[in-house]
LOGU-872054 format. One record per residue: residue number from 1; x, y, z of N, C-alpha, C in turn. Coordinates in nm, 2 decimals. Layout:
N
{finu NUM,{X,Y,Z},{X,Y,Z},{X,Y,Z}},
...
This chain:
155
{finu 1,{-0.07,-0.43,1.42},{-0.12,-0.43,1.29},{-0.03,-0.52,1.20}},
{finu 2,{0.07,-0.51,1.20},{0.21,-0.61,1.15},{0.19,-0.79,1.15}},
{finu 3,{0.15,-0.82,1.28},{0.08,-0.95,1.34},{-0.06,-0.95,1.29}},
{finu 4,{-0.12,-0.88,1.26},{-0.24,-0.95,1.19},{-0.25,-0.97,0.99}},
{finu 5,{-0.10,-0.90,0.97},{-0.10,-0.91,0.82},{-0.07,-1.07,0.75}},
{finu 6,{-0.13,-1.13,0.68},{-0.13,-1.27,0.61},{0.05,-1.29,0.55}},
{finu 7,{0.06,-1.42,0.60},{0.16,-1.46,0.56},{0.31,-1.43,0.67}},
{finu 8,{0.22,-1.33,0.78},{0.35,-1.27,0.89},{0.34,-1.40,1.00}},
{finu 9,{0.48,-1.47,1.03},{0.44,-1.55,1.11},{0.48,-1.48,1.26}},
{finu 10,{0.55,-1.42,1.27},{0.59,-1.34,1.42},{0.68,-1.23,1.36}},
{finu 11,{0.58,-1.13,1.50},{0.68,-0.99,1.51},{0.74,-0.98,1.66}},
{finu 12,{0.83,-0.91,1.67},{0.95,-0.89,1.78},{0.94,-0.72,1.81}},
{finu 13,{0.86,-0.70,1.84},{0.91,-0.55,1.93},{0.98,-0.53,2.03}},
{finu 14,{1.13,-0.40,1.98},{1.18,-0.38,2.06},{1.25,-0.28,2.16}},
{finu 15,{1.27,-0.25,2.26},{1.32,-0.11,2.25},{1.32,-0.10,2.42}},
{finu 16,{1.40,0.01,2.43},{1.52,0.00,2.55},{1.42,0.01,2.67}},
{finu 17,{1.32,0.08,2.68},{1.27,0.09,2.80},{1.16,-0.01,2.85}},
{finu 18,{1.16,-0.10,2.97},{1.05,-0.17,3.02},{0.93,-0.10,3.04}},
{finu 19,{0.93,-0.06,3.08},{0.78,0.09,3.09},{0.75,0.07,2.95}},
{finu 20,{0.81,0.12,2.84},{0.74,0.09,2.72},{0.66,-0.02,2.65}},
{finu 21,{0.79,-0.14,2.67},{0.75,-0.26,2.67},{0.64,-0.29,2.70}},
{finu 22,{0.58,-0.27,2.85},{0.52,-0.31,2.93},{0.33,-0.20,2.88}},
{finu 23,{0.39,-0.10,2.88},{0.24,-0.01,2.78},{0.21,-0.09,2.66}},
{finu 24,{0.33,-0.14,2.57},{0.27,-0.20,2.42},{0.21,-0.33,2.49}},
{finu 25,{0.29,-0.45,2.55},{0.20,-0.56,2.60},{0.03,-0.51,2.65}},
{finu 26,{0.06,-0.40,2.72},{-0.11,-0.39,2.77},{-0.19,-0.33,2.67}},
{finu 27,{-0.18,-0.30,2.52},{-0.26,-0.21,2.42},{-0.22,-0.35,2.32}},
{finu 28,{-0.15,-0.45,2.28},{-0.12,-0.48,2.19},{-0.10,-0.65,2.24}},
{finu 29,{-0.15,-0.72,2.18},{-0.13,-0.86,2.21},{-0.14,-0.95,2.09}},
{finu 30,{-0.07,-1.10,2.12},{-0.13,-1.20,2.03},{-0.09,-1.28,1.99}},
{finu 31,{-0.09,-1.41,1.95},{0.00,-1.54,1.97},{0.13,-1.48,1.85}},
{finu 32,{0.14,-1.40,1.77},{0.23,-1.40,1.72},{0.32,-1.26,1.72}},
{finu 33,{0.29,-1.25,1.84},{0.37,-1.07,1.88},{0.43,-1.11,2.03}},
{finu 34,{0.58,-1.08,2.02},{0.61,-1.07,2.09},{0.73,-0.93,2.16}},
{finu 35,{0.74,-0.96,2.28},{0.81,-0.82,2.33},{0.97,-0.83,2.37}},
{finu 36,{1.05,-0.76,2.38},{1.23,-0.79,2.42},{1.26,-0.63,2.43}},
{finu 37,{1.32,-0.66,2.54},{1.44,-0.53,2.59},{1.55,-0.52,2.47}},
{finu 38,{1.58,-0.42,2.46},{1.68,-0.41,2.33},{1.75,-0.25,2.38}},
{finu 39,{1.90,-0.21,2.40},{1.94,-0.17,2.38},{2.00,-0.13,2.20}},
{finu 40,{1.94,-0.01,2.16},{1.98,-0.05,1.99},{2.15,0.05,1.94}},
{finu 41,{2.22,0.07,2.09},{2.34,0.09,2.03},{2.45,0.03,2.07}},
{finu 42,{2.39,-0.08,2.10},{2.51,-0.22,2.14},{2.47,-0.31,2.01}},
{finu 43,{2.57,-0.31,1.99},{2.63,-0.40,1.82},{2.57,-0.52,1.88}},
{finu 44,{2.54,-0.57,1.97},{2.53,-0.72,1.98},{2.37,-0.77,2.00}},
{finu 45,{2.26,-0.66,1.98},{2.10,-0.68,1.99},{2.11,-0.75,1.91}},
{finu 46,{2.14,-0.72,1.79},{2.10,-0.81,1.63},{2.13,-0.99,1.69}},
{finu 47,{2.27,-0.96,1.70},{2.29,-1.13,1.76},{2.20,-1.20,1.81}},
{finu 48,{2.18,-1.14,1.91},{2.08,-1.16,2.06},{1.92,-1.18,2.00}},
{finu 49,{1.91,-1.14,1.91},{1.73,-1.14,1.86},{1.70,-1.20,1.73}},
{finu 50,{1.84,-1.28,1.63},{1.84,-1.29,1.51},{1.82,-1.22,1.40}},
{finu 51,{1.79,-1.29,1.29},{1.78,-1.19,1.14},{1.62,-1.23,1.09}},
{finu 52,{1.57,-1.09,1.05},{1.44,-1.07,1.05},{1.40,-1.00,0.85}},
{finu 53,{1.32,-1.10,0.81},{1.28,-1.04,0.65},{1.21,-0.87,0.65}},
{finu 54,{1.18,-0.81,0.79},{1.19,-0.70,0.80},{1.21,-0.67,0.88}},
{finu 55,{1.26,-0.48,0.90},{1.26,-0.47,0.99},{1.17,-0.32,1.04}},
{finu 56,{1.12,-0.28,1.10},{1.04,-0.16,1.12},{1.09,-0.04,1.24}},
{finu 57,{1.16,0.07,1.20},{1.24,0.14,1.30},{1.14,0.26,1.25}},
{finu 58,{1.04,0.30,1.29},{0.94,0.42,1.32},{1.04,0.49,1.40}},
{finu 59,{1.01,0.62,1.39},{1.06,0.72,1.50},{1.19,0.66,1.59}},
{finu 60,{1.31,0.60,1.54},{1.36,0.62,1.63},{1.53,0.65,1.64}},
{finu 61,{1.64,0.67,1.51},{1.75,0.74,1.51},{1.74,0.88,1.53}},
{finu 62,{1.64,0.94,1.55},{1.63,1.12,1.65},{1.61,1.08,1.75}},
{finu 63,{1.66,0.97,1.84},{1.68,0.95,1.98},{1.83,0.87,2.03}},
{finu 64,{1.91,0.84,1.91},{1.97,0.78,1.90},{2.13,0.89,1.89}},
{finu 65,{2.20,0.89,1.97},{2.33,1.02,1.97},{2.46,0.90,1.90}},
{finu 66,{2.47,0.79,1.92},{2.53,0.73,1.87},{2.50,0.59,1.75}},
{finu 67,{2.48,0.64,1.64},{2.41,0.54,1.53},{2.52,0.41,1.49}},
{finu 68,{2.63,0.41,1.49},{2.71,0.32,1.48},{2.67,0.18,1.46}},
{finu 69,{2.66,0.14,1.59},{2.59,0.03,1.65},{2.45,0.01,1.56}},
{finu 70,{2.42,0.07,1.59},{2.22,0.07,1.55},{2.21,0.01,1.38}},
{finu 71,{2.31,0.11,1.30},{2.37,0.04,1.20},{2.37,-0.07,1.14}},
{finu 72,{2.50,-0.12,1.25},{2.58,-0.22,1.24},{2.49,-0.33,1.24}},
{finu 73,{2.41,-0.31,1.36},{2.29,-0.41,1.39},{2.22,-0.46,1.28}},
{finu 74,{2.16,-0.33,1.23},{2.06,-0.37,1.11},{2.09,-0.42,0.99}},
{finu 75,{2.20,-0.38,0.99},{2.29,-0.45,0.83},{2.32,-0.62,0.83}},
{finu 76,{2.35,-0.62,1.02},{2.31,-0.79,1.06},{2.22,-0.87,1.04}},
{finu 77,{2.12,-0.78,1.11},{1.99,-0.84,1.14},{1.92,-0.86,1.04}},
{finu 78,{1.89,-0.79,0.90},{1.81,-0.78,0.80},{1.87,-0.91,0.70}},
{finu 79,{1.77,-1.03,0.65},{1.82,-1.09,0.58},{1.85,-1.03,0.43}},
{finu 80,{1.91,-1.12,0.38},{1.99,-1.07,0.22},{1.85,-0.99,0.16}},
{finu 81,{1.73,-1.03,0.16},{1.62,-1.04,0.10},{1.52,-0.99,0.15}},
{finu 82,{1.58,-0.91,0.26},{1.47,-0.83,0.38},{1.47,-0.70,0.34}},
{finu 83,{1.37,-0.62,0.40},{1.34,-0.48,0.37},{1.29,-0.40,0.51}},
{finu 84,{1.41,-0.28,0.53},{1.43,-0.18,0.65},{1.30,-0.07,0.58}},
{finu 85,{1.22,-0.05,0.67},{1.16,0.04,0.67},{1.17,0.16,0.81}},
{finu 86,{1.21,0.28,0.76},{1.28,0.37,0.91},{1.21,0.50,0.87}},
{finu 87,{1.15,0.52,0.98},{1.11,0.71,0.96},{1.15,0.77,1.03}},
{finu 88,{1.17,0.92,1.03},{1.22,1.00,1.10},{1.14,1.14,1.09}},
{finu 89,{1.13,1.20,1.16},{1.09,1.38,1.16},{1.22,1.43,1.11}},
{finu 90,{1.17,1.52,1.01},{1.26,1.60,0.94},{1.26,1.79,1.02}},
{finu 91,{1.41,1.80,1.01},{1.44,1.92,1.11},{1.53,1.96,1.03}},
{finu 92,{1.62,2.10,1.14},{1.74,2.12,1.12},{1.88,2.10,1.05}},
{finu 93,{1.87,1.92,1.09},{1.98,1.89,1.07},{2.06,1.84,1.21}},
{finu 94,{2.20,1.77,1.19},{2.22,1.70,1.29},{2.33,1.87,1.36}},
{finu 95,{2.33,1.88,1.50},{2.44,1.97,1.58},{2.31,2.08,1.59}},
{finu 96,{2.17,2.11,1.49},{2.05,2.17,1.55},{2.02,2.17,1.63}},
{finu 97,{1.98,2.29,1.74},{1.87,2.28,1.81},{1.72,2.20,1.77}},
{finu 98,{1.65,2.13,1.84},{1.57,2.07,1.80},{1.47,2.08,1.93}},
{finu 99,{1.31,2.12,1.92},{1.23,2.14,2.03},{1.18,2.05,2.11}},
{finu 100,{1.21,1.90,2.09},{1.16,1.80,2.15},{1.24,1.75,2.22}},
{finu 101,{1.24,1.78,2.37},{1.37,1.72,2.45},{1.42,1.58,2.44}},
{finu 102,{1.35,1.49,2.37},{1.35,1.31,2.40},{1.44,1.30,2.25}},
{finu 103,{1.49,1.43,2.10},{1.49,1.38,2.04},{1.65,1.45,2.05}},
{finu 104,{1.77,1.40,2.01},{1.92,1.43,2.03},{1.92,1.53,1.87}},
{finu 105,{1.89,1.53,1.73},{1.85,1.53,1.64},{1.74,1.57,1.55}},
{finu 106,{1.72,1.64,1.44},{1.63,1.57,1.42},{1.66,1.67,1.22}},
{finu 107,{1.70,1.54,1.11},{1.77,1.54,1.00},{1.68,1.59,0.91}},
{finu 108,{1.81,1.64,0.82},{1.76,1.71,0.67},{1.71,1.61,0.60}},
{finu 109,{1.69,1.60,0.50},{1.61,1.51,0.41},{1.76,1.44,0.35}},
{finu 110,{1.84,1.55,0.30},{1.99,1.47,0.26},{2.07,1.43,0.39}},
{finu 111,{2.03,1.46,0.48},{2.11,1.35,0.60},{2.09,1.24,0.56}},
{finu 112,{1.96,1.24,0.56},{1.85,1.06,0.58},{1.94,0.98,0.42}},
{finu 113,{1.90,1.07,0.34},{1.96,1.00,0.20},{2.08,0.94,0.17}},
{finu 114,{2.21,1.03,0.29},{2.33,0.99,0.31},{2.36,0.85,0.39}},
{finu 115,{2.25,0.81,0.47},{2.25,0.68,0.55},{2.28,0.61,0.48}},
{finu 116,{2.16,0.59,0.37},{2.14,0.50,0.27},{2.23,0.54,0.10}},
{finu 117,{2.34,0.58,0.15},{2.39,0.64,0.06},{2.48,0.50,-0.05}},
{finu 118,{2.53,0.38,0.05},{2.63,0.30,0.03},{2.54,0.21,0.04}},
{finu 119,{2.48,0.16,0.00},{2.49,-0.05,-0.02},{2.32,-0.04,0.02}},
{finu 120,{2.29,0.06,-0.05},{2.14,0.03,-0.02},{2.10,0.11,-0.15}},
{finu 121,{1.94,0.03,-0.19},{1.82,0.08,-0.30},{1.74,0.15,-0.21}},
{finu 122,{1.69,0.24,-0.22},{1.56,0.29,-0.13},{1.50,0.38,-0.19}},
{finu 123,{1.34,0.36,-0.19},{1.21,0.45,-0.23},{1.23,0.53,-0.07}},
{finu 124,{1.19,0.68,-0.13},{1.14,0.76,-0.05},{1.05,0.80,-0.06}},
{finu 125,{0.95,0.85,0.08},{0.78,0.88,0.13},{0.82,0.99,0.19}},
{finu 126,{0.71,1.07,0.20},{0.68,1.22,0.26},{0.55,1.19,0.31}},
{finu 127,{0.54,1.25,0.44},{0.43,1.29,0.53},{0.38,1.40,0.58}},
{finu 128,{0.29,1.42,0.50},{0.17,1.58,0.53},{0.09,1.50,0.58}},
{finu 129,{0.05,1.57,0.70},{-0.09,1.60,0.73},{-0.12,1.37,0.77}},
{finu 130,{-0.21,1.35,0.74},{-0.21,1.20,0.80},{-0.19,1.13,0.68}},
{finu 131,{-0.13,1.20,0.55},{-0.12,1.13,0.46},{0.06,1.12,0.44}},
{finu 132,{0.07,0.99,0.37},{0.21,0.92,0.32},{0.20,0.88,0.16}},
{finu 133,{0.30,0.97,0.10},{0.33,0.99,-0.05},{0.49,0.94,-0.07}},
{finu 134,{0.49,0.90,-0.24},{0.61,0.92,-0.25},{0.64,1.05,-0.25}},
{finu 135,{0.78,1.04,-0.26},{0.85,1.22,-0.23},{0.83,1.26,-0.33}},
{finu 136,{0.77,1.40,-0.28},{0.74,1.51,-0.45},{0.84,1.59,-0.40}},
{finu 137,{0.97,1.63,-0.49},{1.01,1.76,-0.54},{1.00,1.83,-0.49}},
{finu 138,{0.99,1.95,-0.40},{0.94,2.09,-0.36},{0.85,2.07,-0.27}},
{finu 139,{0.81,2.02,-0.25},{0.67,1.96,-0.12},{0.73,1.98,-0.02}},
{finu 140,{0.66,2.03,0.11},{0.74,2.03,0.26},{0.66,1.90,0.31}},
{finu 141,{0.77,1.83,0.35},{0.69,1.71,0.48},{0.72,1.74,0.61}},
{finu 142,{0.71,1.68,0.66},{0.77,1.67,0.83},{0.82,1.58,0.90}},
{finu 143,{0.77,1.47,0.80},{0.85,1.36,0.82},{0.87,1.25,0.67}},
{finu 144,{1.00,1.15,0.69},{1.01,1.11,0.60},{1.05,1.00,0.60}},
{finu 145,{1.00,0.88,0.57},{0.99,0.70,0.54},{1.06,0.72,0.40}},
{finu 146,{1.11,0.58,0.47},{1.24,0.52,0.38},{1.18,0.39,0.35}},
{finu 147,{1.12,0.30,0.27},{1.20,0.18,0.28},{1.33,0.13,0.16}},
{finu 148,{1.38,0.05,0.23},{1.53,-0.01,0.18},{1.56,-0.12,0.17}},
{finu 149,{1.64,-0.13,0.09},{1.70,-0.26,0.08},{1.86,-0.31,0.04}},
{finu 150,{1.95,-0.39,0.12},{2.05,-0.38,0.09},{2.08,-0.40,-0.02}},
{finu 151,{2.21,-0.35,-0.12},{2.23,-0.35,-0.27},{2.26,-0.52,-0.23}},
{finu 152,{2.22,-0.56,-0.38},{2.24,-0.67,-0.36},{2.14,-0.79,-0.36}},
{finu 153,{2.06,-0.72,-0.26},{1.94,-0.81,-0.20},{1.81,-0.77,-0.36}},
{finu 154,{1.73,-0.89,-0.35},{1.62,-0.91,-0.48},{1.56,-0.77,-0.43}},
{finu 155,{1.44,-0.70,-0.52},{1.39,-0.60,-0.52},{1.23,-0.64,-0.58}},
């Protein structure tokens, strides 16, 4: 969907498993999508794949036991003028039990806000149901989209 929006000249999907990889190439194709193995808690992906005007991390620091790196990466990889969009399922909290074996995690709404606590602008979205709102007040979501941008960077 990303690769067919105007004005996108290439997207880079990434992520640690070839099995995965290898399922998105067979459901998803096109001169301007392409695929890469990425460990995302080795500081050195960003290097390895350049700096991107966005970046799109769906579902994936509730799999992640060490964010450091992942971080570090993204604050690399994102140009001055680029915009992180990251969702997550909202849970517990981090040291929670959490029901989904694949996830290490899975954050309060003020965990998420604490990421972006330092050197970042960000609107927040809430997810009921198949719909995506800004965040209302008192509303339960389940999950919750971020996009961001480093302080700093145009808006």
């Amino acid at each position: 969907m990303l690769a067919a929006e105007t004005g996108v000249r290439e997207v880079l999907g990434l992520d640690i498993s070839d099995e995965a990889i290898g399922l998105a190439r067979g459901y998803y194709s096109g001169p301007k999508l392409s695929y890469a193995a990425a460990d995302l808690i080795w500081a050195g992906w960003a290097d390895r794949h350049g700096r991107f005007d966005a970046i799109v991390a769906f579902e994936v620091i509730e799999h992640l036991r060490e964010e450091t790196a992942f971080w570090s990466g993204i604050a690399r990889a994102l140009r001055r003028d680029g915009t992180l969009w990251l969702s997550t399922p909202l849970g517990r909290g981090r040291g929670k039990p959490v029901s989904d074996p694949f996830h290490v995690h899975q954050l309060r709404r003020s965990e998420v806000e604490a990421l972006f606590a330092v050197g970042w602008t960000c609107d927040f979205y809430g997810q009921t149901g198949e719909w995506i709102e800004p965040w209302v007040a008192g509303r339960r979501y389940y999950t919750i989209l971020v996009g961001a941008r480093q302080a700093g960077g145009s808006r």
